[in-house]
PyMOL CGO cylinders between C-alpha atoms (Angstrom):
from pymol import cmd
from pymol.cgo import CYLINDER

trace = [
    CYLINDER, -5.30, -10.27, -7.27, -2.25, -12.06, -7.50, 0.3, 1, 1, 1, 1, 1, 1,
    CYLINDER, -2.25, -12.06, -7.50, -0.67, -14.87, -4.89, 0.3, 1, 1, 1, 1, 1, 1,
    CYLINDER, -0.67, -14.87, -4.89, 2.64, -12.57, -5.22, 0.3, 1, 1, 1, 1, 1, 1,
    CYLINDER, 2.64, -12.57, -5.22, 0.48, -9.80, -3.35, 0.3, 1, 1, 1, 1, 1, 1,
    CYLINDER, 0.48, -9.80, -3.35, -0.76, -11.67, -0.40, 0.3, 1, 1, 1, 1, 1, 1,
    CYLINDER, -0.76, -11.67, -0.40, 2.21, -13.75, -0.09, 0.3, 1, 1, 1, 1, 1, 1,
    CYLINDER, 2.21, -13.75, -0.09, 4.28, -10.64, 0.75, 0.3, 1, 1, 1, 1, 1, 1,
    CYLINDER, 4.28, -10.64, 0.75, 2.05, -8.45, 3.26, 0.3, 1, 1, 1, 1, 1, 1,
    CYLINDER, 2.05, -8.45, 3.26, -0.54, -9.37, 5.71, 0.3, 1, 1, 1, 1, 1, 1,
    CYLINDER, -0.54, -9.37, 5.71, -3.25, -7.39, 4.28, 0.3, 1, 1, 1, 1, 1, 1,
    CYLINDER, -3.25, -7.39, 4.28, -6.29, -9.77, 2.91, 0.3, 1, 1, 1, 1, 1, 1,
    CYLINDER, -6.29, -9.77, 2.91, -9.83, -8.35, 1.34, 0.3, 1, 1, 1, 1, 1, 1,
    CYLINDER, -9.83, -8.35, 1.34, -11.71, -6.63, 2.15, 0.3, 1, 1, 1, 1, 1, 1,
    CYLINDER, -11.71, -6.63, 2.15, -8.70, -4.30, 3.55, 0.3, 1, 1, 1, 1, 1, 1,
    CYLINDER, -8.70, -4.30, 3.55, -6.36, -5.34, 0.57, 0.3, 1, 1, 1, 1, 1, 1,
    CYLINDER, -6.36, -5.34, 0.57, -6.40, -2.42, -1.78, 0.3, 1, 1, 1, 1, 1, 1,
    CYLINDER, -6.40, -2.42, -1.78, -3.08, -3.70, -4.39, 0.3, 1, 1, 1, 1, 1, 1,
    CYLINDER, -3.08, -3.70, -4.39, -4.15, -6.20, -7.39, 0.3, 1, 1, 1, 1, 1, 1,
    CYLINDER, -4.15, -6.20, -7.39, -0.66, -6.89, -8.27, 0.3, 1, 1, 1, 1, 1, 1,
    CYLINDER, -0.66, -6.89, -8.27, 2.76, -6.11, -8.93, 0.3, 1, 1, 1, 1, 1, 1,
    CYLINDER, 2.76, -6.11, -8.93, 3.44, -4.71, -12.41, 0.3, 1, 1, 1, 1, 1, 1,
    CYLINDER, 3.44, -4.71, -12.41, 7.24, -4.03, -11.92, 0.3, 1, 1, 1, 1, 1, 1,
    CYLINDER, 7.24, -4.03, -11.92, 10.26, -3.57, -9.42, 0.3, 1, 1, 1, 1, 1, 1,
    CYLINDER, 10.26, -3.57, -9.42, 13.79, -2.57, -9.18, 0.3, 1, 1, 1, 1, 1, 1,
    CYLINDER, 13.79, -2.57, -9.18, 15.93, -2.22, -6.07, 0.3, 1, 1, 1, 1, 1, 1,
    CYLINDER, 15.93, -2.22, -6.07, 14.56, 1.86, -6.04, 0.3, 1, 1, 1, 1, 1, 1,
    CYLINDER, 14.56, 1.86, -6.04, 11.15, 1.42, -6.70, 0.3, 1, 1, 1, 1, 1, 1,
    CYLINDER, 11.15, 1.42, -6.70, 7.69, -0.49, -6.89, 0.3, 1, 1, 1, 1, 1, 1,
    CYLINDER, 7.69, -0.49, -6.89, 4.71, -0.37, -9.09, 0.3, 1, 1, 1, 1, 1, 1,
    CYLINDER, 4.71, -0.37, -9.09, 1.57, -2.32, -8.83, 0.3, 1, 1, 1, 1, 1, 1,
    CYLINDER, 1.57, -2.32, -8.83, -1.77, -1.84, -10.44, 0.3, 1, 1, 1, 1, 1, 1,
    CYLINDER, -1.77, -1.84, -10.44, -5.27, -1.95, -8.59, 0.3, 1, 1, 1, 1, 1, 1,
    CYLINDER, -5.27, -1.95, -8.59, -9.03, -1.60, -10.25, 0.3, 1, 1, 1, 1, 1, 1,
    CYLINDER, -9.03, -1.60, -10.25, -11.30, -0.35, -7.92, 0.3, 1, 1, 1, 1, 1, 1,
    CYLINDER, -11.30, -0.35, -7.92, -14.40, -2.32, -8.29, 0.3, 1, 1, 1, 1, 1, 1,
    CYLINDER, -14.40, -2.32, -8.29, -18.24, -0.72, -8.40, 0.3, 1, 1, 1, 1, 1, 1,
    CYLINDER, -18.24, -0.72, -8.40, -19.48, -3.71, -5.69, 0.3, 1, 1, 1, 1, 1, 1,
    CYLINDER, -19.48, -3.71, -5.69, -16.84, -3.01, -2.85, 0.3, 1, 1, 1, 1, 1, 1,
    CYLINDER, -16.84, -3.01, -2.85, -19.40, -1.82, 0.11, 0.3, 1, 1, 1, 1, 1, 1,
    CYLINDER, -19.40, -1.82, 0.11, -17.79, 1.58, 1.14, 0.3, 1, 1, 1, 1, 1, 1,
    CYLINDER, -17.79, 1.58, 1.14, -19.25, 2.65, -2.47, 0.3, 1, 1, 1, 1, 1, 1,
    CYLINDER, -19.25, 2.65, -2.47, -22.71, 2.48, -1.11, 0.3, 1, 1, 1, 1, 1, 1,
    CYLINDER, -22.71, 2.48, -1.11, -22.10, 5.34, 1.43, 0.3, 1, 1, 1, 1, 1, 1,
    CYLINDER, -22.10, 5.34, 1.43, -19.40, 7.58, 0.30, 0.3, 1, 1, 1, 1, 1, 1,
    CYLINDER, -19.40, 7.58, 0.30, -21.52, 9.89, -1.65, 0.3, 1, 1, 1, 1, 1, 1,
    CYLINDER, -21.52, 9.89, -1.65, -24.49, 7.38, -2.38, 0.3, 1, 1, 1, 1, 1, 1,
    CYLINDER, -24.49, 7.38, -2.38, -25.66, 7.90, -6.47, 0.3, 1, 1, 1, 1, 1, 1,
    CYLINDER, -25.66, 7.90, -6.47, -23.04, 9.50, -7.48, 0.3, 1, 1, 1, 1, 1, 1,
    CYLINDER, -23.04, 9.50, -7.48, -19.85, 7.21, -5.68, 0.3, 1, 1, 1, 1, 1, 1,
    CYLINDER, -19.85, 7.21, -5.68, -15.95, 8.39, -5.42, 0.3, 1, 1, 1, 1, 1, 1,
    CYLINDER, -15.95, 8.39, -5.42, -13.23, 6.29, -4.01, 0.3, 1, 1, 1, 1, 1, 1,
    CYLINDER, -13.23, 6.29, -4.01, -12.32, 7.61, -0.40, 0.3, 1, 1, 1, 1, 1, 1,
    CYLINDER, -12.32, 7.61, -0.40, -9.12, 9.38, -0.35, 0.3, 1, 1, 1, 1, 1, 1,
    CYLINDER, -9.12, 9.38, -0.35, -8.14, 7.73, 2.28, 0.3, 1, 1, 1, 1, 1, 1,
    CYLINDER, -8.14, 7.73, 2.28, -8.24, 3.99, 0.62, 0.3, 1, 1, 1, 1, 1, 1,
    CYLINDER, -8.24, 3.99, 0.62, -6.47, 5.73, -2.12, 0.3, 1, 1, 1, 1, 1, 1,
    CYLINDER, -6.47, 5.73, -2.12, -3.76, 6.65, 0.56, 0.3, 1, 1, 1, 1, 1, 1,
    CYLINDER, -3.76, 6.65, 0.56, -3.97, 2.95, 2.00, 0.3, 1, 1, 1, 1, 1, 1,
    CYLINDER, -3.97, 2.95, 2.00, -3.20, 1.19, -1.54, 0.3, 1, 1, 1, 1, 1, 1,
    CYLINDER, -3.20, 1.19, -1.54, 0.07, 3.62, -1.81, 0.3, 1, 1, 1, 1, 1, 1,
    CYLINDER, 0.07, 3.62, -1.81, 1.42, 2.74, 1.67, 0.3, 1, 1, 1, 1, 1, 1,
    CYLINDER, 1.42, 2.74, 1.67, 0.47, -1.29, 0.33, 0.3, 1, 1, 1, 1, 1, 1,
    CYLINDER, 0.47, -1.29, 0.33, 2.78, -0.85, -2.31, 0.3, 1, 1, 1, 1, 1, 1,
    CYLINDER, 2.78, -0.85, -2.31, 4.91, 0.28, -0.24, 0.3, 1, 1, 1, 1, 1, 1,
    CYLINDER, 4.91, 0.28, -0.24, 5.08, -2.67, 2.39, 0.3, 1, 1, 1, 1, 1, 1,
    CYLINDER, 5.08, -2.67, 2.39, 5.31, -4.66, -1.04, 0.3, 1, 1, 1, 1, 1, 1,
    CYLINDER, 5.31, -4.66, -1.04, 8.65, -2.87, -2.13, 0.3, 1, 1, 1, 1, 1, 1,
    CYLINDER, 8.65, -2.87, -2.13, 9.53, -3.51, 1.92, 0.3, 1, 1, 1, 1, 1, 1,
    CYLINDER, 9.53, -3.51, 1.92, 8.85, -6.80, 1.44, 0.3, 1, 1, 1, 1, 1, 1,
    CYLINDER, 8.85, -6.80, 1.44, 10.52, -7.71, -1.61, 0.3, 1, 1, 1, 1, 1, 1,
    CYLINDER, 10.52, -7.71, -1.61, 13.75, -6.25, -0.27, 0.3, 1, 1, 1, 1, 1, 1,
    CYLINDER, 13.75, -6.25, -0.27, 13.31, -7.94, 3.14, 0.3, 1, 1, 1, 1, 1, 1,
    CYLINDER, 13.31, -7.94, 3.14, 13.30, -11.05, 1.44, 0.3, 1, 1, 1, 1, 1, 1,
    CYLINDER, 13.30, -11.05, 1.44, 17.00, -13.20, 1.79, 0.3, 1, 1, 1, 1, 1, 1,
    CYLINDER, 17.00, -13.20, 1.79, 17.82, -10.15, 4.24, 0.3, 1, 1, 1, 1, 1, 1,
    CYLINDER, 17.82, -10.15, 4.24, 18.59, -10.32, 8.44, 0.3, 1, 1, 1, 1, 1, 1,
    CYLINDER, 18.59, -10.32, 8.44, 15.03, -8.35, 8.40, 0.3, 1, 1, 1, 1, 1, 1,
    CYLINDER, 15.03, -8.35, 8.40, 13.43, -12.02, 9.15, 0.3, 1, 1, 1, 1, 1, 1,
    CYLINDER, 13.43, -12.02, 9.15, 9.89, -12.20, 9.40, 0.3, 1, 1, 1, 1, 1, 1,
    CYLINDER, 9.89, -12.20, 9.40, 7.92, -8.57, 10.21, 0.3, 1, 1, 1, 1, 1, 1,
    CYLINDER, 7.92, -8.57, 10.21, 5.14, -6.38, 9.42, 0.3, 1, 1, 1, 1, 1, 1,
    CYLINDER, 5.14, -6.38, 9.42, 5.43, -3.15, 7.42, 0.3, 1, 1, 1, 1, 1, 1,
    CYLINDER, 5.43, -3.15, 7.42, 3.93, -0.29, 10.22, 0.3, 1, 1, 1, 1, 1, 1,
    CYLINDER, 3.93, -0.29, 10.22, 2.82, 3.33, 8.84, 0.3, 1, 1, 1, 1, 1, 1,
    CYLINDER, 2.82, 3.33, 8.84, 4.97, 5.57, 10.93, 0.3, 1, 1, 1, 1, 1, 1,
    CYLINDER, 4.97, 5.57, 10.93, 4.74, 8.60, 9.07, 0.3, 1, 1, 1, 1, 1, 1,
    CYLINDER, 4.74, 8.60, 9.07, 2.36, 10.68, 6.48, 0.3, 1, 1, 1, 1, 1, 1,
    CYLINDER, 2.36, 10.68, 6.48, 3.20, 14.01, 5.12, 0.3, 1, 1, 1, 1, 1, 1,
    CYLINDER, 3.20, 14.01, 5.12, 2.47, 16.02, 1.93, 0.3, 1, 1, 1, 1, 1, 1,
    CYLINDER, 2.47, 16.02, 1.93, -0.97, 14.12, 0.86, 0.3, 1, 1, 1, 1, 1, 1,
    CYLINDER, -0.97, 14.12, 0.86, -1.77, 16.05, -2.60, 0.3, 1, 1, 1, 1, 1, 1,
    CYLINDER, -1.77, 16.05, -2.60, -5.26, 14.86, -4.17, 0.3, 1, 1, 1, 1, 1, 1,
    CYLINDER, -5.26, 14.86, -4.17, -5.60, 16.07, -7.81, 0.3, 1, 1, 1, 1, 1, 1,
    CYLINDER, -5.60, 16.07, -7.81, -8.59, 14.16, -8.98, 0.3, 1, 1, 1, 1, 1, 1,
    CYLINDER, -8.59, 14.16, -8.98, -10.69, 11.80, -7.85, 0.3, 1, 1, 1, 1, 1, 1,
    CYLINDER, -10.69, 11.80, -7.85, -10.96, 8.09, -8.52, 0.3, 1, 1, 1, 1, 1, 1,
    CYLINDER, -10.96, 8.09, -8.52, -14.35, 6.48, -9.50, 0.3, 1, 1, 1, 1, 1, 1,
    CYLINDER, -14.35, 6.48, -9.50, -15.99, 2.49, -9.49, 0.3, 1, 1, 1, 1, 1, 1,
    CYLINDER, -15.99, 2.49, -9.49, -14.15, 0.86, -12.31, 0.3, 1, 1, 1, 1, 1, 1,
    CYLINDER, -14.15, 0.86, -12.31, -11.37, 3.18, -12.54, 0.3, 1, 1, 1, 1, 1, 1,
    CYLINDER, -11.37, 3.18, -12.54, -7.86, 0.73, -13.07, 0.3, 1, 1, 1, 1, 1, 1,
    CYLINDER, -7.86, 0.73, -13.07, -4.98, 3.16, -11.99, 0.3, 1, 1, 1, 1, 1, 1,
    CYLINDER, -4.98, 3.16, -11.99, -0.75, 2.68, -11.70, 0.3, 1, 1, 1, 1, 1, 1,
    CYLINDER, -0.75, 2.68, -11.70, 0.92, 2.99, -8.11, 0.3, 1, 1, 1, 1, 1, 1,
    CYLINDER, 0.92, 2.99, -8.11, 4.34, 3.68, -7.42, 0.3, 1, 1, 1, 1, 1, 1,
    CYLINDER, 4.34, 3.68, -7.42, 6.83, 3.83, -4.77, 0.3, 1, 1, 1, 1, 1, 1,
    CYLINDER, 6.83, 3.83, -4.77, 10.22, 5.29, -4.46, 0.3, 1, 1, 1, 1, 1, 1,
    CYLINDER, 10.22, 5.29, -4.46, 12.69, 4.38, -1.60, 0.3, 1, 1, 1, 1, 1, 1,
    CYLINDER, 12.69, 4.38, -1.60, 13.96, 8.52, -0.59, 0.3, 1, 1, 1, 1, 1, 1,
    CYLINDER, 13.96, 8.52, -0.59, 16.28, 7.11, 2.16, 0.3, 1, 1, 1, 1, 1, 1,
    CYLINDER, 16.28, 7.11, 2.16, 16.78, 5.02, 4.68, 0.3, 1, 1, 1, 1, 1, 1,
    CYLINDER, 16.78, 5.02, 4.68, 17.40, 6.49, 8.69, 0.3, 1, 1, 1, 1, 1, 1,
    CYLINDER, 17.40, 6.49, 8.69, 17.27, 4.78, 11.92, 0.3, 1, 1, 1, 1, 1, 1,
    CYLINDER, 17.27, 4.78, 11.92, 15.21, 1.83, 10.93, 0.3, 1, 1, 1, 1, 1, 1,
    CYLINDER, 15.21, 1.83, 10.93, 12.65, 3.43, 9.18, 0.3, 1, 1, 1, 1, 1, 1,
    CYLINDER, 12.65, 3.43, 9.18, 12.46, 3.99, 5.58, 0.3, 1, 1, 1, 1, 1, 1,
    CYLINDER, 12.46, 3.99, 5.58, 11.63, 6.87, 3.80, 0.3, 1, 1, 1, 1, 1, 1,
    CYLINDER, 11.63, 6.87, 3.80, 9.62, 6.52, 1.06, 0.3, 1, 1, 1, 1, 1, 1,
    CYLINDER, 9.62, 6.52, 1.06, 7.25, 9.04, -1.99, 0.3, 1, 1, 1, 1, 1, 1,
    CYLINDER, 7.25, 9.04, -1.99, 4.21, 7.92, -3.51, 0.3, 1, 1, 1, 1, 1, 1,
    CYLINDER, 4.21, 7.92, -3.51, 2.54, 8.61, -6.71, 0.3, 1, 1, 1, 1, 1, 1,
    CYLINDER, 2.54, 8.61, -6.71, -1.04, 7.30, -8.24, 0.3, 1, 1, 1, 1, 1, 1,
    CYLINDER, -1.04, 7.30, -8.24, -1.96, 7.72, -11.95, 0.3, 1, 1, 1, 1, 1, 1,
    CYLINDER, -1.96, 7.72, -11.95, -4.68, 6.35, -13.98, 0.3, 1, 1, 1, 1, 1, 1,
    CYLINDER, -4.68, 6.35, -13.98, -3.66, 4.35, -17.00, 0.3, 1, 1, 1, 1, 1, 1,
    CYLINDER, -3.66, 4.35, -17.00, -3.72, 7.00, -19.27, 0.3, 1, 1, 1, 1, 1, 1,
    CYLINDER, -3.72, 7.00, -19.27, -1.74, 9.20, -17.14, 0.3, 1, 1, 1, 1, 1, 1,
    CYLINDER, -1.74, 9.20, -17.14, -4.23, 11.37, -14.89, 0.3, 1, 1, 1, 1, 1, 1,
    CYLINDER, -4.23, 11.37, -14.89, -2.71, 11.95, -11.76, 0.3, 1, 1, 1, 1, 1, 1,
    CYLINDER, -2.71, 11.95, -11.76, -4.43, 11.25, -8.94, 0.3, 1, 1, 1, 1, 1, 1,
    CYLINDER, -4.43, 11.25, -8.94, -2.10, 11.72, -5.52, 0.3, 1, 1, 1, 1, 1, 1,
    CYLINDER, -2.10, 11.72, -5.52, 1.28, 12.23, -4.47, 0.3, 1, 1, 1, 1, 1, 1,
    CYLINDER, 1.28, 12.23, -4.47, 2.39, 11.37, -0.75, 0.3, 1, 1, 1, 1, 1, 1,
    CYLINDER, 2.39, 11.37, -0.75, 5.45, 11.35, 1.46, 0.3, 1, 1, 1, 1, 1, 1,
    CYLINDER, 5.45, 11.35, 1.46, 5.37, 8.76, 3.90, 0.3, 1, 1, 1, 1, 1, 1,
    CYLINDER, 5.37, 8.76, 3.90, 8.35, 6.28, 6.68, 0.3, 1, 1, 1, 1, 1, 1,
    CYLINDER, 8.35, 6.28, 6.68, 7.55, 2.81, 6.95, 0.3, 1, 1, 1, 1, 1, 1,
    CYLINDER, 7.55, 2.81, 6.95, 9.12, 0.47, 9.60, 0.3, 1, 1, 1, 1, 1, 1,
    CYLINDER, 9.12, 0.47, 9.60, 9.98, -3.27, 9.55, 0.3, 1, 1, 1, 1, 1, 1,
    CYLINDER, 9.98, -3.27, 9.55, 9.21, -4.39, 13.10, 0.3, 1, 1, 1, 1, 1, 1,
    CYLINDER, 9.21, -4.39, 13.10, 9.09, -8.09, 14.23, 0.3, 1, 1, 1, 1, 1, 1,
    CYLINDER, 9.09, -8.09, 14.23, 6.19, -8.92, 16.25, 0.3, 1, 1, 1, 1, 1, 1,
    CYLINDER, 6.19, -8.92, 16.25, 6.87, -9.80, 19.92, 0.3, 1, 1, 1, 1, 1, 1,
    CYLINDER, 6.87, -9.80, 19.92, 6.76, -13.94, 20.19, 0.3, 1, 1, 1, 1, 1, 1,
    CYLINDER, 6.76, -13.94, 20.19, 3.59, -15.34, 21.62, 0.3, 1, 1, 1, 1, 1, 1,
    CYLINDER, 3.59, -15.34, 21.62, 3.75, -15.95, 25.16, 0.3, 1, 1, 1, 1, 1, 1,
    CYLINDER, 3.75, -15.95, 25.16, 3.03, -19.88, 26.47, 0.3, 1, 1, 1, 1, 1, 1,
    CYLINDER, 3.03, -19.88, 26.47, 0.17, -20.00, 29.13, 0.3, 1, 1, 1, 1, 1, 1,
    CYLINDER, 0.17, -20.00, 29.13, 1.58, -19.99, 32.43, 0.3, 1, 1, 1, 1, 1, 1,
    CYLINDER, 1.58, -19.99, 32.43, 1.36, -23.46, 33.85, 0.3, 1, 1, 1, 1, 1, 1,
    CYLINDER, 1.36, -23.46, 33.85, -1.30, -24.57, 36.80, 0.3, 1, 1, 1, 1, 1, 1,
]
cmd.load_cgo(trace, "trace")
């Protein structure tokens, strides 16, 4: 895992599901993640014979996809926020992903629309298997200050 990762979204292990950032431009994101035979949730999804949950799969997409957020919030008026799910639609599994497995995210910015952005999703194993396609909006929201402790 890269500092480039977890300087960008909140996410830390064992709910960080993005190794790094392979490329970028200002439509698109990929990063890269190897799913690892000792991460825990392989000892009860489908003991002795072990495939990555489809959702995880799902949560390393939207990852990347608060990572392409990020990068473009940087140097913008976004300030400082948190990348919130807001939307899933269109989740297409085409073959499953196993302990070991190294596979190729990417994001694509559809549109943007009342503060939300509308983004597509695509996993891949390196040599080109794909794995999942997803449509999904993401919003930038600012978390509310901290209030002070009301004084006695």
């Amino acid at each position: 895992m890269t500092s480039d990762v977890t300087s960008l979204i909140p996410h830390r292990p064992p709910f960080l599901f993005v190794d790094s950032i392979v490329s970028d431009s200002p439509e698109s994101l990929v990063a890269r993640r190897t799913w690892r035979a000792d991460e825990t949730f392989y000892e009860g999804h489908y003991p002795g014979a072990p495939i990555t949950p489809g959702v995880l799969l799902c949560e390393a997409v939207f990852q990347t996809g608060a990572l392409y957020l990020a990068r473009r919030a940087a140097g913008s008026n976004l300030g400082a926020g948190v990348p919130l799910l807001a939307k899933i639609s269109d989740v297409r599994f085409r073959n499953p992903v196993y302990p070991g497995d190294t596979v190729l995210i990417e994001v694509k910015k559809k549109e943007e629309m009342g503060g939300f952005s509308l983004m597509s999703g695509a996993m891949k194993k390196e040599d080109g298997t794909r794995i999942l396609t997803v449509e999904f909006a993401v919003a930038w929201k600012v978390p509310p200050a901290a209030t002070k402790p009301a004084a006695s």
